[in-house]
C-alpha positions in Angstrom: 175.8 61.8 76.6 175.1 63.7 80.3 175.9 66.6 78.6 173.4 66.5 76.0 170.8 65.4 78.6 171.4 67.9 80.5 171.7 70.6 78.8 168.4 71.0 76.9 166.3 73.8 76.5 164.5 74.3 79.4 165.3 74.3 83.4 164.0 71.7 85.8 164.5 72.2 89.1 163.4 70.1 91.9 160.3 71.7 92.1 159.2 71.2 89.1 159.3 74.3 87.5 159.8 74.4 83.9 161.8 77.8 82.9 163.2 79.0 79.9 166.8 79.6 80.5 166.7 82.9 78.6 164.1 83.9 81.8 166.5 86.0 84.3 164.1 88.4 85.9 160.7 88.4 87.4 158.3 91.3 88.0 155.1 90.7 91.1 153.5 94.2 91.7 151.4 94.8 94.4 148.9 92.8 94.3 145.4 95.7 95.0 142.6 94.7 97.5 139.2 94.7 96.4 137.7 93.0 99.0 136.3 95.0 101.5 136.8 92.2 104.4 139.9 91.8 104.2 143.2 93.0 106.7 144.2 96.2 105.3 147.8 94.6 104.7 146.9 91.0 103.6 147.5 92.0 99.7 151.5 92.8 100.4 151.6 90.0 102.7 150.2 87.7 99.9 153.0 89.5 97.3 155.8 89.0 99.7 154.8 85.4 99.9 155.1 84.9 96.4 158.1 87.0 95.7 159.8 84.6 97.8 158.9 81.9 96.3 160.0 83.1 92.6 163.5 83.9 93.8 163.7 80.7 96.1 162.2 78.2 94.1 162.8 79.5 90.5 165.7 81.4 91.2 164.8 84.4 89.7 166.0 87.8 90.1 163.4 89.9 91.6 162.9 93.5 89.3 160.7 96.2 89.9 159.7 96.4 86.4 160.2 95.1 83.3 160.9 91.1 84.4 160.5 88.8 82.1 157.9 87.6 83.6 155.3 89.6 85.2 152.4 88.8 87.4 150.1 91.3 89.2 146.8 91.0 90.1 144.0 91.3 93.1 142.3 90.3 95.7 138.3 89.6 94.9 136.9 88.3 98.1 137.9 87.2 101.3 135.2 86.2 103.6 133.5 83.5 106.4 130.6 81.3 105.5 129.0 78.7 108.0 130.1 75.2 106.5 129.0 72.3 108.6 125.2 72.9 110.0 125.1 70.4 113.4 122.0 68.0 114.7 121.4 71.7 117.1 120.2 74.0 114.2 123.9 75.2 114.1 127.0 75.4 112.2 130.1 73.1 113.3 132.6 74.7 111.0 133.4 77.9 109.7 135.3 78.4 106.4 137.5 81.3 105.6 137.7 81.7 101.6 140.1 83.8 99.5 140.1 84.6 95.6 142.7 86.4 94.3 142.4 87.3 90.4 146.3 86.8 88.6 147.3 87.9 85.6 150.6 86.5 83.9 152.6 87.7 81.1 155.9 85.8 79.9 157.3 89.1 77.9 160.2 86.2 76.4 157.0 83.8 75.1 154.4 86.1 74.5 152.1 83.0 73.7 152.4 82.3 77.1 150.0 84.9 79.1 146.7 84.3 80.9 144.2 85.6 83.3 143.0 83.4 86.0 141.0 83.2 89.4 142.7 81.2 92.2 140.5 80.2 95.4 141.3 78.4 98.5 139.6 78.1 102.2 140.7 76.7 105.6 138.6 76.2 107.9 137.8 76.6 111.8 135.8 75.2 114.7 132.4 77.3 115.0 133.2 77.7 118.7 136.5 79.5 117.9 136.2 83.4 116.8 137.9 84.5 113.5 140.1 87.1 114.9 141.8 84.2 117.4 143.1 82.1 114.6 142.9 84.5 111.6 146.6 84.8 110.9 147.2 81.0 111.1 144.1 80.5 109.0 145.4 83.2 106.2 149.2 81.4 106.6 147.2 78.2 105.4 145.6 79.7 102.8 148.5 81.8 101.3 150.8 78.9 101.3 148.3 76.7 98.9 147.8 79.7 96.6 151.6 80.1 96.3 151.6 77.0 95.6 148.9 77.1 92.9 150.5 80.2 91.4 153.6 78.9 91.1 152.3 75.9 89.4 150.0 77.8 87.2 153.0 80.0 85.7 156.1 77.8 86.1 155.2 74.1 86.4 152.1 74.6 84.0 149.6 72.5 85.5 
């Protein structure tokens, strides 16, 4: 009866994810930046990131081209807005926001492909400057859009 549980017609894994056992390969191209604020090599730092996460947490074999899944995409903003205005006419907070724009195509379910914007922030005392905490803030921020990507394509929520 284990057997039978066991063996049905999708992968679970203790993440969650949900994958087709006819899925071997996956394909994450460069992800382009568009947004003119951004470090010149924060879009391969974000497609590392999520390469890793694919192969780690899926455990599926990174391809160049022609995965069976595919996901590519960009960077649309990246950029600091005052959040929390203080009793002296100034801001307490600062927030550092990234979108990046994904595209996904499951080439063995065809039905499965979408387009979709994923946005995140962390933010930062007022007093501190960006370029002091920039790479921790950007860590942060990479790590819950993983984490949404990942959901969004494997978990599907």
């Amino acid at each position: 009866m284990m057997i039978f549980i066991l063996s049905g017609c999708k992968i679970y894994s203790f993440t969650g994810a949900n994958i087709s056992p006819d899925i071997k390969s996956v394909t994450v191209e460069v992800f382009e930046n568009r947004a003119p604020n951004a470090p010149a090599s924060y879009n391969q730092t974000l497609t590392d990131k999520l390469k890793v996460k694919l192969v780690t947490e899926a455990n599926i074999k990174q391809t160049t081209a022609g995965g069976d899944l595919l996901f590519k995409g960009y960077v649309t903003s990246y950029g600091v807005a005052a959040f929390a205005p203080t009793a002296q006419v100034q801001t307490g907070v600062n927030r550092l926001t990234i979108t990046v724009h994904l595209d996904f195509q499951n080439n063995i379910d065809p039905a499965d492909k979408w387009s979709k914007d994923f946005t995140r922030f962390a933010e930062f005392p007022a007093t501190e400057l960006l370029s002091n905490r920039e790479s921790q803030l950007i860590e942060e921020i990479n790590k819950q859009l993983i984490d949404d990507i990942f959901n969004a394509a494997l978990v599907k929520w």
